[in-house]
MIMARLO-945901 format. One record per residue (C-alpha): residue in three letters; x, y negated, z negated. Coordinates in Angstrom, 1 decimal. Layout:
% residues N
site r:ALA xx:X yy:Y zz:Z
...
END
This chain:
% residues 352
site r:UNK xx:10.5 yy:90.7 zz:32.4
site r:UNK xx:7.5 yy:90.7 zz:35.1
site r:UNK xx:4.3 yy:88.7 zz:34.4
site r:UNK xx:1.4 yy:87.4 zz:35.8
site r:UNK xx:1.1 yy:83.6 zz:35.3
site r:UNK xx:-0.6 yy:80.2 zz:36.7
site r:UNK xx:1.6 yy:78.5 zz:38.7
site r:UNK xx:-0.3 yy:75.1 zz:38.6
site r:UNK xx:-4.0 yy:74.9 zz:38.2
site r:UNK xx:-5.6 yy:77.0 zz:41.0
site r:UNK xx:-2.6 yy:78.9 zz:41.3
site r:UNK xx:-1.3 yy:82.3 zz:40.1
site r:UNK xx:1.1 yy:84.4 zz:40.9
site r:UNK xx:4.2 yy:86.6 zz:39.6
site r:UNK xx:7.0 yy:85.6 zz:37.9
site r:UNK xx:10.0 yy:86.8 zz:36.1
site r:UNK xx:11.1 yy:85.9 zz:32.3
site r:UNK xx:13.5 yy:86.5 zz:29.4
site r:UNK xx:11.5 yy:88.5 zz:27.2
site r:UNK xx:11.1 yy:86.5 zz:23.9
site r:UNK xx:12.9 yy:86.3 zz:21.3
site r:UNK xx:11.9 yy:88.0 zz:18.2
site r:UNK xx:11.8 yy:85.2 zz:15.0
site r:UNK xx:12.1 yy:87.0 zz:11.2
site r:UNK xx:7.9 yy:87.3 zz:11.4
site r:UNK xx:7.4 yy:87.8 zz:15.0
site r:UNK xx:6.4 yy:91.5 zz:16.7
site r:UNK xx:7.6 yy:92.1 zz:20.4
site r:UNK xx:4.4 yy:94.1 zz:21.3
site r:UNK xx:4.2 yy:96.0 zz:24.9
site r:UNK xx:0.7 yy:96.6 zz:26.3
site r:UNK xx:-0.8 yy:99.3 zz:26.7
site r:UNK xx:-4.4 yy:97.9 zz:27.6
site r:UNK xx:-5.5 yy:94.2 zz:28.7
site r:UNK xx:-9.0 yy:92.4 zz:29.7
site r:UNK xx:-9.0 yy:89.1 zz:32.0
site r:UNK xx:-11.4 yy:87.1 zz:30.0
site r:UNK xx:-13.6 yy:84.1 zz:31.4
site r:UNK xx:-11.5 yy:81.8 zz:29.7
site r:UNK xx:-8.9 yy:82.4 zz:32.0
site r:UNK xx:-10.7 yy:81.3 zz:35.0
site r:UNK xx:-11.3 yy:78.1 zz:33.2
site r:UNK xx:-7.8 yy:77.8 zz:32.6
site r:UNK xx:-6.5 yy:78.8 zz:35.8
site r:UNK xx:-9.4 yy:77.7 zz:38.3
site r:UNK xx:-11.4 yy:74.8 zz:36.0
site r:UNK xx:-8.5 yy:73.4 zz:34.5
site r:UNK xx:-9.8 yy:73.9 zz:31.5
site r:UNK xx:-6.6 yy:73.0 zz:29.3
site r:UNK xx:-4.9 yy:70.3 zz:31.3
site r:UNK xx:-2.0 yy:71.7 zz:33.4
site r:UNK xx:0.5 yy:74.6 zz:33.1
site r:UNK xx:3.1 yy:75.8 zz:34.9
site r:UNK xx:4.7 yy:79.4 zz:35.1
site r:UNK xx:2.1 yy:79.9 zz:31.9
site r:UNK xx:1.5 yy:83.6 zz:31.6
site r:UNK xx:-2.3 yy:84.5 zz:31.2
site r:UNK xx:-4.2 yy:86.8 zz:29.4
site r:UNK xx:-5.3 yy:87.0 zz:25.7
site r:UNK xx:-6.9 yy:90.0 zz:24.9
site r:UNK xx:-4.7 yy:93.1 zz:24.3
site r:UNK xx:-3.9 yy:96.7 zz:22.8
site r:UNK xx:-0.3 yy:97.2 zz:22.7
site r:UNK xx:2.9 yy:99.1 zz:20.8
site r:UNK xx:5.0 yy:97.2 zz:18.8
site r:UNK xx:8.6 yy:97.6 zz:19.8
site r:UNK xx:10.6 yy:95.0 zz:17.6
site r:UNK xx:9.9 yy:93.4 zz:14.4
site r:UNK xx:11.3 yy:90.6 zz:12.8
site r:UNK xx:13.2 yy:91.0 zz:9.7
site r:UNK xx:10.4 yy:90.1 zz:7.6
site r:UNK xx:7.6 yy:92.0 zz:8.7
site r:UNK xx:6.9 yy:94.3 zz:6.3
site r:UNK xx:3.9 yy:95.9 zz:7.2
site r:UNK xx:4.5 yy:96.6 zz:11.6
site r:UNK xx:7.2 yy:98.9 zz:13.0
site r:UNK xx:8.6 yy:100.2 zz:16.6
site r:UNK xx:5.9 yy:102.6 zz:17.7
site r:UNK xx:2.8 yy:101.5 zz:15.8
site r:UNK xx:-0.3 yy:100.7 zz:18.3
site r:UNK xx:-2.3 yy:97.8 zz:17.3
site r:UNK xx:-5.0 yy:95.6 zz:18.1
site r:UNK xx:-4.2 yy:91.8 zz:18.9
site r:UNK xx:-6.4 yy:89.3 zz:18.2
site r:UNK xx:-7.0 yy:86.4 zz:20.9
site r:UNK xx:-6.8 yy:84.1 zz:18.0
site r:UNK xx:-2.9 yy:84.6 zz:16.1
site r:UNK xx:-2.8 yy:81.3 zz:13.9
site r:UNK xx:0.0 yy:79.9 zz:11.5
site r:UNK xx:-1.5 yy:81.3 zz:8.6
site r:UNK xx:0.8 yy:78.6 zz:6.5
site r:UNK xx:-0.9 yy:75.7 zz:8.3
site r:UNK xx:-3.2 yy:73.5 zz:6.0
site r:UNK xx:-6.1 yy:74.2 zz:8.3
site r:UNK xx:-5.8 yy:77.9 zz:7.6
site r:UNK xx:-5.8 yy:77.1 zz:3.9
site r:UNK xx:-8.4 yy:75.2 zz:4.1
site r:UNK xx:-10.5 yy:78.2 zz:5.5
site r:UNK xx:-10.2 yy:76.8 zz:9.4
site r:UNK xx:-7.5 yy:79.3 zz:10.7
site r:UNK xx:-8.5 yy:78.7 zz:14.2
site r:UNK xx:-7.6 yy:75.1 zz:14.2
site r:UNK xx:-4.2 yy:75.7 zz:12.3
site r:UNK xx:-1.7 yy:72.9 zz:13.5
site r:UNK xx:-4.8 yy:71.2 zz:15.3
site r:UNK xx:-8.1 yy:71.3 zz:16.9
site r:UNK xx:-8.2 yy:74.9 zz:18.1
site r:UNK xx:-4.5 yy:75.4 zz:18.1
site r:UNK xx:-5.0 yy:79.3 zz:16.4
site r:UNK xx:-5.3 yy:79.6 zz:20.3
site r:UNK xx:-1.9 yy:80.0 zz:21.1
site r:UNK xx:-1.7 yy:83.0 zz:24.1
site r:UNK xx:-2.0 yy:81.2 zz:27.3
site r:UNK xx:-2.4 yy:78.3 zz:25.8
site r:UNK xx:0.4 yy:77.1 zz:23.7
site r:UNK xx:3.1 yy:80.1 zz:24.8
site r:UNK xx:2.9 yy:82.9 zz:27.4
site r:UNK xx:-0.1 yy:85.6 zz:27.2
site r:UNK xx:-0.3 yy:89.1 zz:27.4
site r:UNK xx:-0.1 yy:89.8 zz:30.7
site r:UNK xx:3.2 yy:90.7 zz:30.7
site r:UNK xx:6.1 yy:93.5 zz:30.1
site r:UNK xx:6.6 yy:91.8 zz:26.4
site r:UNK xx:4.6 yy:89.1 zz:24.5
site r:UNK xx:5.5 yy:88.0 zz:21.4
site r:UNK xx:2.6 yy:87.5 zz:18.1
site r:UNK xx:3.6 yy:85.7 zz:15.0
site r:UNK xx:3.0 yy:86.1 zz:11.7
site r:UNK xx:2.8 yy:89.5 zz:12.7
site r:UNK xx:2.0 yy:91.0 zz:9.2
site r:UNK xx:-1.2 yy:88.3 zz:9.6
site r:UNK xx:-2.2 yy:89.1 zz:12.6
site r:UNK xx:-1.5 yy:92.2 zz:14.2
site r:UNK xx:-4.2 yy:95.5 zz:13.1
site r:UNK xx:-3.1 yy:98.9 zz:13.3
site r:UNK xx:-5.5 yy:100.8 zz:15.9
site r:UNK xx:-7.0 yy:104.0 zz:14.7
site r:UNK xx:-6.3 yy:107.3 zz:15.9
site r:UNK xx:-8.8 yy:108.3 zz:18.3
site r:UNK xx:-9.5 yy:105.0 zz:19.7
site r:UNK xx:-9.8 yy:104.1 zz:23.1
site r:UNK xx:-7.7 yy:101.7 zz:24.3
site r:UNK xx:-9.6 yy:100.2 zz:26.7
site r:UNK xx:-12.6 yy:100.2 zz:23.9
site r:UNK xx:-10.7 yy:98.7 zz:21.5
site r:UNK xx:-9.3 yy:95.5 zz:24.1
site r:UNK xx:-13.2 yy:94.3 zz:23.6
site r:UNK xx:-12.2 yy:93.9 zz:20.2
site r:UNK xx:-9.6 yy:90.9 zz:20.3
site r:UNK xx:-12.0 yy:88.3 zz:21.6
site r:UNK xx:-15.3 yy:90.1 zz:23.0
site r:UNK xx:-16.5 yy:91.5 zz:19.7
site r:UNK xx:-15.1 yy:88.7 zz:17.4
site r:UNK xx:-16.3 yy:85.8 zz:19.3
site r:UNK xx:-19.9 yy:87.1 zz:19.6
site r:UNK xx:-20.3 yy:88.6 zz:15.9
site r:UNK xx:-18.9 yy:85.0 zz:15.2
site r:UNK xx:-21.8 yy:83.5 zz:16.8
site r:UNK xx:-24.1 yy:85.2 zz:14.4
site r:UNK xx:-22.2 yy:84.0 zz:11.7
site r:UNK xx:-22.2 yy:80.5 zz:12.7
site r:UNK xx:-26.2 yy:80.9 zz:13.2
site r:UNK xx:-26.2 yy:82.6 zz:9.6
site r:UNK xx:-28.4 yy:84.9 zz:10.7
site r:UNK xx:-30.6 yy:87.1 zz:8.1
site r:UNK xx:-32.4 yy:90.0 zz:7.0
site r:UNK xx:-35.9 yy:90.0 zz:9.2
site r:UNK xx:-34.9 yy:86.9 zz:11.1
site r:UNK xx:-36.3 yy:85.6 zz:15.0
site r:UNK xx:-32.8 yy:85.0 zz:17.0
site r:UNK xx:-32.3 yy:84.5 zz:20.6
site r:UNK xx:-29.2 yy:85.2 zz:22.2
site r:UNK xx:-28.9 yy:82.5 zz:25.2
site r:UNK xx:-26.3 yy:84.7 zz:27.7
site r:UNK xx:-25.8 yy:88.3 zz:27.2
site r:UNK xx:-22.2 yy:88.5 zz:29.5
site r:UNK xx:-19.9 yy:90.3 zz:27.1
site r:UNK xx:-20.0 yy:87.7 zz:24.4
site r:UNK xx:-23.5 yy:87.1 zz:24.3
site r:UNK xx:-23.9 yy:91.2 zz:24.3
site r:UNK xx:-21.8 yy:91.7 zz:20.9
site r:UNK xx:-23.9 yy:88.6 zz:19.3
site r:UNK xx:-27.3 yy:90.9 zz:20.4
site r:UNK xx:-25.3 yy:93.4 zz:18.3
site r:UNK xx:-24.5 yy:91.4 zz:15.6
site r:UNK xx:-27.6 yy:89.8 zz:15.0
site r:UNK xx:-28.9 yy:93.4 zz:15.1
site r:UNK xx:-26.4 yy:95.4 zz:12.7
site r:UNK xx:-27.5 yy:91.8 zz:10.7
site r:UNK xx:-31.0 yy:92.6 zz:10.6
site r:UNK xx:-32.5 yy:90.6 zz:13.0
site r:UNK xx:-36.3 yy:91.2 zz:13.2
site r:UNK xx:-37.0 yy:90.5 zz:16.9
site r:UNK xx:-34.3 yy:89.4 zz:19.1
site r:UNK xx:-34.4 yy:87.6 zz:22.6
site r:UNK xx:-31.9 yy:88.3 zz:24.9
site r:UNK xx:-31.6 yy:85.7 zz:27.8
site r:UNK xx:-30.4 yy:87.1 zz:31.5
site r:UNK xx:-31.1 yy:88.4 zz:34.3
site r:UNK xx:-28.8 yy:91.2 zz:35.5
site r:UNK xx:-29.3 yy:94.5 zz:35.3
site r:UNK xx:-27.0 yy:96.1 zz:33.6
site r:UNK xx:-26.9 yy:93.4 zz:30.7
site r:UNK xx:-30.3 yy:94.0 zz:30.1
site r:UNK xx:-29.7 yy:97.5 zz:30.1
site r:UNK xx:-26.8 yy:96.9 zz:27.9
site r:UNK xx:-28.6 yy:94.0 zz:25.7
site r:UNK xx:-31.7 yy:96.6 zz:25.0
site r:UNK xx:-29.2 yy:99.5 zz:23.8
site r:UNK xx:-27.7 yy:97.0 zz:21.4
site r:UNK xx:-30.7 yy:96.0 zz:20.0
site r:UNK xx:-32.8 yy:93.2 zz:22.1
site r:UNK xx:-36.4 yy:93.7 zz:21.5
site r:UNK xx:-37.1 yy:91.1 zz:24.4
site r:UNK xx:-35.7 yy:89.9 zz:27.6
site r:UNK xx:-35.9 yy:86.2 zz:28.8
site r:UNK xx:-35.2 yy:85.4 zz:32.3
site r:UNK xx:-34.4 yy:82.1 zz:32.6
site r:UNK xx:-35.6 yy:82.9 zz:36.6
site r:UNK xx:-39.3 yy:82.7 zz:35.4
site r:UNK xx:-39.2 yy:78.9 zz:33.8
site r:UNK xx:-37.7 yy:77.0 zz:31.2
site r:UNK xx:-36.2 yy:79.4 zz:28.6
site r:UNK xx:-37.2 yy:77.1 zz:25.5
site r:UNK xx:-41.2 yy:77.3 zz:26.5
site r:UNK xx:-40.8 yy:81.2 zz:27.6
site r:UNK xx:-40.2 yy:81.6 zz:23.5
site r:UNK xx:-42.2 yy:79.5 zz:22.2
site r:UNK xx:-45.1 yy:80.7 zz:24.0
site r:UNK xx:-44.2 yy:84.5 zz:22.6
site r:UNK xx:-43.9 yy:83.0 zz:19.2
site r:UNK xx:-47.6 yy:81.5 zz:18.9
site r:UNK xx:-45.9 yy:77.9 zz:19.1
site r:UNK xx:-43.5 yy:78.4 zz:16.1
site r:UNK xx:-40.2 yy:78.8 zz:17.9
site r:UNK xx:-37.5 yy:81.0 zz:16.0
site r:UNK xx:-35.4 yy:81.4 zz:12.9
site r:UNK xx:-31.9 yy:81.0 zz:14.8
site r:UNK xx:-30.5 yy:80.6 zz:18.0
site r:UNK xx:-27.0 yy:81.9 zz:19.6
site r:UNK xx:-25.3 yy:80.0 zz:22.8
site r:UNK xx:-23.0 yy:82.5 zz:24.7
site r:UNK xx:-23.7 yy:80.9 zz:27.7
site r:UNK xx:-26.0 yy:78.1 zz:29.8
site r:UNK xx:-24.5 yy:74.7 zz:30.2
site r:UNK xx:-24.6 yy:71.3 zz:28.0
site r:UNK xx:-28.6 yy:71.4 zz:28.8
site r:UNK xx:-29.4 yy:74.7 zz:27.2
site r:UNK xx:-28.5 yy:72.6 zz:23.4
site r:UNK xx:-31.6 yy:70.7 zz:24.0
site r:UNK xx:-33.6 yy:74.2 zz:24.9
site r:UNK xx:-32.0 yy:75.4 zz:21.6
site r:UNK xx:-33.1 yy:72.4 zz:19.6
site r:UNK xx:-36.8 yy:73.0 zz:21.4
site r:UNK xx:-37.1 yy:76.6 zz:20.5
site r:UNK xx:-35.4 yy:76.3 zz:16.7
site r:UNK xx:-37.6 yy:76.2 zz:13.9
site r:UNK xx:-37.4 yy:74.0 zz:11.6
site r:UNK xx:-34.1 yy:74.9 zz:9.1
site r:UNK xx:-33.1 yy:77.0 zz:11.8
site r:UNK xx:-29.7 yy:77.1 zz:13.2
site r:UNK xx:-28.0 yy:77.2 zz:16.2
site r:UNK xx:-24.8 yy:79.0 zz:16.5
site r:UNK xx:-22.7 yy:78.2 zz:20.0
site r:UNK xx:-19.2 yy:80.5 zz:21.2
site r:UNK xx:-19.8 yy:78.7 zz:24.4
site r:UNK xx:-17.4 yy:77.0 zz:26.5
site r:UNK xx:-18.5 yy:73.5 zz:27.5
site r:UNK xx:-16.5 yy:72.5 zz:30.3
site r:UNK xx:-18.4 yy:69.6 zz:31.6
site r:UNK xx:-19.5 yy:66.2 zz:30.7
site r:UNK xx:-18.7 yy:63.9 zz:28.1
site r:UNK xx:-21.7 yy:64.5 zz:25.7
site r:UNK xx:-24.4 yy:66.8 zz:24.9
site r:UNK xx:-27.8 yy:65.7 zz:24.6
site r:UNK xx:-30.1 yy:66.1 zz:21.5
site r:UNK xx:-33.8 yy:66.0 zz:22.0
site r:UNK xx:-34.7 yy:63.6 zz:19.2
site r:UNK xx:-38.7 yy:64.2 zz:19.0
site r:UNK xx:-37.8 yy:67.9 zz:19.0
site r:UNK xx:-34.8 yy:67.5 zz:16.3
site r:UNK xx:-37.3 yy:66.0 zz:14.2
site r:UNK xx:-36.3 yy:62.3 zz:15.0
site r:UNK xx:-33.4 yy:63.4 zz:12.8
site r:UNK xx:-35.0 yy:64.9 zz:10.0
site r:UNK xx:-35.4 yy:68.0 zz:11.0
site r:UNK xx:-33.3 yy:70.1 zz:9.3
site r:UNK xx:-32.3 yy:72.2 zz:13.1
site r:UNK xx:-28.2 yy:72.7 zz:12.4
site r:UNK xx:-25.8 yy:72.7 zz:15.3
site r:UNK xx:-22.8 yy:74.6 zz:14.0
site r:UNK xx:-20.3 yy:75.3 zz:17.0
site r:UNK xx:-16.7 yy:77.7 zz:16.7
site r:UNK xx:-14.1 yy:79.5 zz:17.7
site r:UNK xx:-13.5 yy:82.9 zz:16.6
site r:UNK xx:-11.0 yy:82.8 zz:13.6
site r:UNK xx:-8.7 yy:85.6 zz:14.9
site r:UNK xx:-6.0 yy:87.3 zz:12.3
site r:UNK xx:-5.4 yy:91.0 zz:10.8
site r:UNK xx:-8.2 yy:91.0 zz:8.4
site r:UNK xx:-11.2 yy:90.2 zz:11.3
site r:UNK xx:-9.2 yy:92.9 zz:13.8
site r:UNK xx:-9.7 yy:95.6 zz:10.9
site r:UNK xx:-12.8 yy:95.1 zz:10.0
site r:UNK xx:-14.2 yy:94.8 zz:13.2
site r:UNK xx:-12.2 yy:98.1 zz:14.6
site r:UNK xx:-13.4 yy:99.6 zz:11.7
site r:UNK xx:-17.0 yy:99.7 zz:12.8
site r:UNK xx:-15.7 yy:101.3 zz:16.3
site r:UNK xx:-13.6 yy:103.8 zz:13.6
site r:UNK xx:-17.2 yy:104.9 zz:12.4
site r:UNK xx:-19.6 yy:104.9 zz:15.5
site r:UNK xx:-21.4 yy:101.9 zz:14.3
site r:UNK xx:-20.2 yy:100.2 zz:17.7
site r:UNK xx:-19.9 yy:101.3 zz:21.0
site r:UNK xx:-18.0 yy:99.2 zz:22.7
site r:UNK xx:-17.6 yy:101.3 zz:25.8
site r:UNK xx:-21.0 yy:99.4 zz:27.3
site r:UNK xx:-18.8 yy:96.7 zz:28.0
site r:UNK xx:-15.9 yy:98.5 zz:29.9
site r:UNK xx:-18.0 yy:98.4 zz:33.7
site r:UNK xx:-14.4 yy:98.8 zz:36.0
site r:UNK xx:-10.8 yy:100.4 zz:34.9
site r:UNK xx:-7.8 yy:99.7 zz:36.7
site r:UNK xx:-4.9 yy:102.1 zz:36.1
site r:UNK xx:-1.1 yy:100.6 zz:36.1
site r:UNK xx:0.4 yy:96.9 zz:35.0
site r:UNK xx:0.2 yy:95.4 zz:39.1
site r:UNK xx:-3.7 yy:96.0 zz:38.8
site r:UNK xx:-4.1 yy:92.5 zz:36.4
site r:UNK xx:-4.4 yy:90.6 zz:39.3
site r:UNK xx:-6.9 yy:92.7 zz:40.8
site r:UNK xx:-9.0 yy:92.7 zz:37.5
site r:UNK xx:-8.6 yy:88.8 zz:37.2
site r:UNK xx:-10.0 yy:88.4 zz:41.0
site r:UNK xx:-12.7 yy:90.3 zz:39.8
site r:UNK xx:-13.7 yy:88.2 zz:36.6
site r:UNK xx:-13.1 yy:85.2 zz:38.7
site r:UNK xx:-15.4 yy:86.8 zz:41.4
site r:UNK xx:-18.0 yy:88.5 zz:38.8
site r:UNK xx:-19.9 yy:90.8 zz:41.4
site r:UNK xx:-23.3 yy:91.6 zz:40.2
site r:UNK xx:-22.3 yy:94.9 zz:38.5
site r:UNK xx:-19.7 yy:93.8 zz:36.6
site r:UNK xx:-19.3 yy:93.2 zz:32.7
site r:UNK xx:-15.8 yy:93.4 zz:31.6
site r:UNK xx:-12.4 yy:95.2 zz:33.8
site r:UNK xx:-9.5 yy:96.7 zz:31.7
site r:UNK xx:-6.2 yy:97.2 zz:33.0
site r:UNK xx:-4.5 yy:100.3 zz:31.4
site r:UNK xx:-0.8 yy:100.7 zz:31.6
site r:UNK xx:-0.4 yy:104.3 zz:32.4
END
């Protein structure tokens, strides 16, 4: 089979494969409709996970199963489904333990492009399919429904990790893709005001649609004294990072109430620490909660978070800013993410 792969880090290119081998819980799945993600680039161009060679890419799909293992009950030949960036071992003591992401090891739920070929290929195999693959709807666009394996459940997982509540202050640090579903989480959660932090002008657009009530640009000074001084001094109830660098933690901490929390989907990719302001963090006492996470991936998070596409309580399609048509356009649409040109938010690559 054809796929598109790193050859070594800062290279990619095409290769050729055996498709994989289907175990007794596995799914062959073909795609139908893929997104290059950032994370790619990191892997590919940053290094991100060490090297790899003849690795191919790509994590977030729509497909059509066309094999099943002999113990998948629940998945057959022809059903189109959603899969999740994030397919852990659901047996794993981490994933009993709640931690599915980290099943087998520190975020080792991350397994396409990472631990075996990804999904931008002919074939790609899931495991515990029965755990981890989600049926797509009738009616759903494909390419709306390929935000949903790692665009929607990574930021609505940044509003979980900053527990956000009923009438709460949030801010939203980034509003890329990622950043744009948190806007939209902490909305659908009941966020109270909400401060989206960017600068381009279609995520503004998008980030108001979704529910911002206030735009930050981080062009116009420092981002932490930009909110305080719209909140009277008093900072805000929680704070999301989808994007920024190691310094926007100790903007975070700045602009954090007291009991607040700060929930982070970002990708630090340099340095060795992060630095706490410790006047700010209340010399340690100050009850400001870092909680930092990736997305936990798995059947039950693809359905419920289809589901709200299934009833029009998310629109997804504000994402989707360029559509390639046909399989040889995923290197194209990786270029482009690598490349990100002022209009873009997200490509998709549909296999018709």
């Amino acid at each position: 089979m054809k796929g598109f792969a790193m050859l070594g880090i800062g290279k990619v290119g095409w290769i050729e494969k055996e498709v994989p081998k289907v175990g007794p819980m596995d799914a062959l799945v073909r795609p139908i409709a893929v997104a290059p993600c950032t994370s790619d680039v990191h892997t590919v161009w940053e290094g991100a996970i060490g090297e790899r060679t003849d690795m191919i890419l790509g994590h977030e799909a729509v497909g059509e199963v066309v094999e099943v293992g002999e113990l998948v009950r629940d998945f057959k030949p022809g059903d189109r489904v959603i899969v999740p960036a994030i397919t852990p071992d659901w047996g794993a003591l981490e994933a009993q333990r709640g931690f599915p992401m980290h099943s087998g090891g520190m975020l080792a739920g991350w397994q396409f492009s990472n631990y075996k070929d990804g999904v931008f290929a002919e074939y790609f195999l899931v495991n515990h399919a029965d755990a981890n693959l989600a049926l797509l709807p009738e009616g759903i666009d494909p390419a709306h429904a390929a935000m949903v394996p790692d665009m929607v459940v990574t930021g609505f997982h940044g509003v979980e990790l900053a527990e956000v509540e009923f009438g709460d202050s949030v801010v939203v640090v980034g509003i890329g893709p990622v950043g744009l579903m948190s806007v939209a989480g902490a909305n659908m959660r009941g966020a109270a005001h909400i401060y989206a932090v960017g600068t381009r002008p279609n995520c503004v657009a998008a980030a108001k649609a979704y529910g911002a009530t206030d735009i930050i640009s981080y062009k116009e000074g420092d981002i932490a004294d930009q909110i305080l001084e719209k909140t009277n001094g008093k900072g805000v109830d929680r704070v999301i990072i989808a994007g920024g660098n190691n310094d926007t933690f100790a903007q975070a901490i700045r602009m954090l109430k007291p009991g607040g929390t700060i929930g982070n989907v970002n990708y630090l990719g340099e340095g060795d620490y992060i630095k706490i302001p410790r006047v700010e963090w209340g010399v340690g006492m100050g009850h400001k909660r870092i909680n930092g996470g990736l997305t936990p991936g798995g059947r039950l998070k693809m359905e419920k978070m289809v589901a709200l596409l299934e009833t029009g309580k998310l629109d997804t399609s504000l994402l989707v800013t360029h559509t390639f048509h046909g399989f040889d356009k995923i290197e194209e649409a990786l270029m482009l993410m690598k490349d990100k040109p002022a209009d873009l938010i997200k490509p998709v690559v549909l296999m018709d």
